[in-house]
N, C-alpha and C positions, 0 to 999 in steps of 0.2 A: 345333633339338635335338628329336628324337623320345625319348619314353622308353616302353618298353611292357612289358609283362608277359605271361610264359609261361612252360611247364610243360618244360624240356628237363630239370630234375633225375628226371624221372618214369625215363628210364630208368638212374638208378643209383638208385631207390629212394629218394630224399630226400623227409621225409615232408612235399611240398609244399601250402598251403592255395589253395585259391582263392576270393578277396573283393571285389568288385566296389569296397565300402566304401573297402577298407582299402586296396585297390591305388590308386586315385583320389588317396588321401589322401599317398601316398608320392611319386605321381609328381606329384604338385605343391608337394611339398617340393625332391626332387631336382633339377624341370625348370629354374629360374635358377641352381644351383649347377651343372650340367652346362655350361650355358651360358657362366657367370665360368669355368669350365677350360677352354673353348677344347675341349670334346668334343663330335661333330656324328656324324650319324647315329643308329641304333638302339640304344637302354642299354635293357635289361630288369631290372624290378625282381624279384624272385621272392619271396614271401613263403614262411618255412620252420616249418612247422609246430612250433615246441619254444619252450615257456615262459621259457628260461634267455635272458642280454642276449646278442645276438652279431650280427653280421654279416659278410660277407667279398666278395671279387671270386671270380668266375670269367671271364675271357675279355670279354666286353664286358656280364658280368652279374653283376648286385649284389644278392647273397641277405640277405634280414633275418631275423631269429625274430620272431615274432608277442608272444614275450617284452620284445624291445626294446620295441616299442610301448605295451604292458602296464606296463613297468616306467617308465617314461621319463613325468615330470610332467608335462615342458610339450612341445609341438612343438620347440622350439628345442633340447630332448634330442638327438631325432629326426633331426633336422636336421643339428645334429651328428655324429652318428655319421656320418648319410650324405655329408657333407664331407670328412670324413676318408677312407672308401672311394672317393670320386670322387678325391681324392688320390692314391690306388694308380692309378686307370684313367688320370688324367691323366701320372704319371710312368711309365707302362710296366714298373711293379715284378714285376708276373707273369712278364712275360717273361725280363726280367731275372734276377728268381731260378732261373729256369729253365736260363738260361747258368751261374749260380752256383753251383746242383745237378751240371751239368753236370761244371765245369771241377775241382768241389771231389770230384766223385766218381772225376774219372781222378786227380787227385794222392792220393788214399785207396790206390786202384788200384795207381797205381807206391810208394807205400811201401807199401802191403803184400808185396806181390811182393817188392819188395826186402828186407821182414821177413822173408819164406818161404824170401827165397834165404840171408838168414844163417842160419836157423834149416837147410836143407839141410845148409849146407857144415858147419856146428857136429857135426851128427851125423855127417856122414863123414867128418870130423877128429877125432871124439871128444872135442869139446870141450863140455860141458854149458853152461858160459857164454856162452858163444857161441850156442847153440843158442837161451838164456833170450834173450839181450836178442832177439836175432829175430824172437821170438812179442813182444816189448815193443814192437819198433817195430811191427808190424803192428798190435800194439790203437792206439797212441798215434797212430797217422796216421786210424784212424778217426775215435777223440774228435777230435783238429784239427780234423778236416774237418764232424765234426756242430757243434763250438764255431763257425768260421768261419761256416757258415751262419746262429746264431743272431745272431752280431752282427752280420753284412751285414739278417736281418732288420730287429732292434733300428734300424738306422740307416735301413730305409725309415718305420720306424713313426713315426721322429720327423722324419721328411721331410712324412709322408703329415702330420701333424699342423701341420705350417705350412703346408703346400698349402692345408687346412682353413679356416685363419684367414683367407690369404688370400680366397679362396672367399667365406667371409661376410663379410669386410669389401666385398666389392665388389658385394655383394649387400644390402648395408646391415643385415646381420642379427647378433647378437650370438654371441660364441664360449663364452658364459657357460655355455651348455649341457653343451659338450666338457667345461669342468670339473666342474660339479655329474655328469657320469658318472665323469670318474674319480674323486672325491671318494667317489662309491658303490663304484667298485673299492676304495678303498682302506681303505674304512669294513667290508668284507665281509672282505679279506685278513687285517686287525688283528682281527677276532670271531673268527677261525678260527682263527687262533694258529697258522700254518702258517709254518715259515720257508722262505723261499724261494733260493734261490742265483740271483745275477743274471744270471749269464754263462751260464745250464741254460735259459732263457727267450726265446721268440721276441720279444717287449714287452716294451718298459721298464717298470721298477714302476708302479703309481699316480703315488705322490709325485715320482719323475723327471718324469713326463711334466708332471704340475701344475708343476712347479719352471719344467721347460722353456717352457712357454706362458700362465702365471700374466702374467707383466707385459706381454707381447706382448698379450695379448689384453684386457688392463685395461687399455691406452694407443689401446685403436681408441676412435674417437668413437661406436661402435655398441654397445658394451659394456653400456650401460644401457638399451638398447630390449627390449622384454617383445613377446611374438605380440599379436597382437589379439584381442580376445574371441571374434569368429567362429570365427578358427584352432583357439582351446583348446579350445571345444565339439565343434568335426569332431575335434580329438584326442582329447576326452573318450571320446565315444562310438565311435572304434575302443577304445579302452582298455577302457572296459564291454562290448564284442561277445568281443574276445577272454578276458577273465577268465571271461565266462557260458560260454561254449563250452569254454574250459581248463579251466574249475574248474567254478562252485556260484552261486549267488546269494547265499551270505557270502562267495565271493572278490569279488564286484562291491560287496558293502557294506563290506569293509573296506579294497577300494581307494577306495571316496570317502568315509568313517570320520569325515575334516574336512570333508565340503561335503554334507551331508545335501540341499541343495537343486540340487545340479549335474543339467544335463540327463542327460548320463552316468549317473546312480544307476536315475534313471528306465529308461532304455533298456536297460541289464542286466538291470533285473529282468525288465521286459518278455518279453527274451528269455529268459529264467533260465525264466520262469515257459510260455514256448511249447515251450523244451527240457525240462521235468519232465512234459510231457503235456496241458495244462490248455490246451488249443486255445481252447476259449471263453472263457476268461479272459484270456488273453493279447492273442487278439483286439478285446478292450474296450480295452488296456492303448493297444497298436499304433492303434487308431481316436484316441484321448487323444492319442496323438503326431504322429499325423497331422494333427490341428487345431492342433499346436503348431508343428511342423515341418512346412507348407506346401508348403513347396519340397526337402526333403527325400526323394529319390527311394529312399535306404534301406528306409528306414520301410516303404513300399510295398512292395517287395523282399521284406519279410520277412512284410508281411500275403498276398504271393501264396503265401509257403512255408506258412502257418499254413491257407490256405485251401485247400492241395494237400490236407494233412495232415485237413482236414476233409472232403476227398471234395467239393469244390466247385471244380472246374476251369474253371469259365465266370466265376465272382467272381475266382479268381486269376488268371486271363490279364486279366481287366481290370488288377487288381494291377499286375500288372507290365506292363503297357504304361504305365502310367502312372509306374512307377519309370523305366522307359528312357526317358520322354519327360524325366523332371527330369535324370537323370543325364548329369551335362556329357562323361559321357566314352564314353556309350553302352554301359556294359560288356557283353560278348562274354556274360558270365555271366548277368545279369539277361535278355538277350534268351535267352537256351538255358531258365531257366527259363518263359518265354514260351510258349517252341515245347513244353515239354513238358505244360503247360498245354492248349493248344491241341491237342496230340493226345489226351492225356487226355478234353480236352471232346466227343471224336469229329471235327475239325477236323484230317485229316492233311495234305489239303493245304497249310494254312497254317501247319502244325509246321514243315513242308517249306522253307516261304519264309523263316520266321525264321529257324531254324536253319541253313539255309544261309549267309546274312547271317552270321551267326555268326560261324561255324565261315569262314571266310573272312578273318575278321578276328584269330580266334584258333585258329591252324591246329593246338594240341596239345590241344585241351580232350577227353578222352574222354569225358566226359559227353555233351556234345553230339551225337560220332559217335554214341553208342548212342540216342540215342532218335531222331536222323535213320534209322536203319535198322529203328527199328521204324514210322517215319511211312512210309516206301517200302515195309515188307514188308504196311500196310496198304494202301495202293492198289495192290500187284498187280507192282511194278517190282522183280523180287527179284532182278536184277545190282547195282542200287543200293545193296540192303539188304547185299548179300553185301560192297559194295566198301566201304560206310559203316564195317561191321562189322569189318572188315580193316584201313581206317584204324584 
């Protein structure tokens, strides 16, 4: 199973993120649950820039919000969710709704028509009732055919949600998660004091779907396993990247409000305090973490970006070489900072080579094209700058 990540929402304007972090941290959630669905080939995870919990499929690609992450306590949240959307990939429900839009919009179609045609003959017979129910069947085949669609949804949702369990049961990971989320839908529904109509609704309530997978999922023998300390720390600290970046350095203390000692607390402010201006200080913070965090190629990552931002491009390309050498997945991203690094330093040649590298592995990154064409339009090669630019 490959799982990779890329930027194709860029061109409908989805306000997509790119994170070296955060992307690592998905695709080694997703990568054994891909594998228990019997899905082979390339699944790309796309991270979607928006606070709020959400995820979906497109095509062979599986969007998150940087929200889910943020909001989601433990990995096994996470994980969750993303079982459930392997769920959609695994049963072919895209497609499927696709036939279902289809087939539900030509029968829309022919009752209407045939609303339009009594409503015709009504007026050229002079008959006003006639006329009325007419215009009736024509609304009333609409509504049908938007109601059928919700419920043919409604029934992949609670498809996709035992695909789910499946998935983690065979993966030996707990479905505990799936609930503690919709426990969170269900605890936000009841604060809002929204009533909701059930059959106007692509998902089932909260409480349906808990109802639905409550005992299924307290009768796997995996139900009582927790992530392990390492997993919750990598999940920490995307949680603290994305809060510092969305919000503030009191959105990073109020999501760990209970664990004043969490590595998480530390890393948000860190960056909290690199994102408000204070390069020097923050840099103390990031050297602190780096003797913590060892093997932690993030950390590094972000002391290259801290030392961009100081005008010291020969200390950040070390940075970040040393981020891409911890970094198990080699991100596309951490080496484009490299290359930008290395031109900055006056090093175009070698901008050149990394970022080729790169941009090779991750063929949508426009970051990367644009300072590939300003390394070529410094040595003198301006069909390359022109073609980099044009990518």
């Amino acid at each position: 199973v490959t799982v990779a990540v890329s930027a194709p929402a860029q061109a409908q304007r989805v306000p997509i993120v790119r994170d070296a972090e955060i992307e690592r941290l998905l695709i080694d959630y997703a990568k054994p649950l891909l594998a228990a669905a019997g899905i082979k080939g390339v699944t790309e995870i796309i991270l979607i820039n928006d606070t709020s919990f959400n995820a979906f499929v497109n095509g062979r690609s599986i969007y998150i919000n940087t929200g889910t992450v943020m909001m989601s306590g433990t990995p096994n949240e996470v994980i969750g969710v993303l079982a459930h959307e392997i769920g959609h990939l695994a049963g072919g429900h895209q497609e499927r709704l696709r036939q279902k839009l289809e087939s539900a919009g030509r029968m829309a179609t022919i009752a209407g028509l045939v609303g339009m045609g009594a409503a015709v003959a009504g007026a050229a017979t002079g008959s006003g009732d006639a006329g009325q129910a007419g215009a009736g069947i024509a609304a009333g085949a609409q509504e049908m055919a938007r109601r059928s669609i919700l419920a043919y949804q409604r029934t992949e949702e609670i498809t996709a949600d035992r695909s789910a369990i499946t998935y983690l049961d065979r993966t030996g990971q707990s479905a505990k998660g799936m609930l503690v989320t919709f426990q969170r839908f269900q605890t936000s529904l009841a604060l809002s004091g929204t009533r909701v109509d059930p059959y106007k609704i692509s998902h089932p309530l909260p409480r349906e779907r808990i109802a639905n997978l409550e005992d299924l999922a307290q009768k796997s023998p995996n139900f009582g396993k927790t992530d392990s300390a390492a997993l919750q720390a990598r999940h920490d600290l995307a949680r603290a990247k994305v809060a510092a970046y969305s919000g503030n350095i009191n959105t990073v203390r109020r999501l760990f409000r209970d664990r004043p000692d969490s590595i998480g607390l530390k890393y948000g402010e860190a960056i909290s305090t690199f994102l408000q201006g204070s390069s020097k200080d923050a840099l103390k913070k990031f050297d602190a973490l780096a003797k913590q965090l060892p093997q932690n190629g993030y950390v590094h990552e972000i002391r290259g970006e801290i030392l961009l931002k100081a005008s010291r491009p020969g200390d950040a390309a070390k940075a970040f070489r040393t981020a891409l050498k911890l970094d198990p997945g080699k991100g596309a991203t951490i080496q484009i900072g490299l290359g930008q690094s290395l031109l900055l330093a006056g090093d175009a040649d070698g901008a050149i080579k990394e970022l080729g590298e790169a941009l090779r592995r991750d063929k949508s990154n426009a970051t990367g094209y644009e300072y590939l064409a300003r390394a070529y339009a410094q040595t003198g090669r301006e069909p390359d700058a022109l073609l980099a630019t044009a990518q």
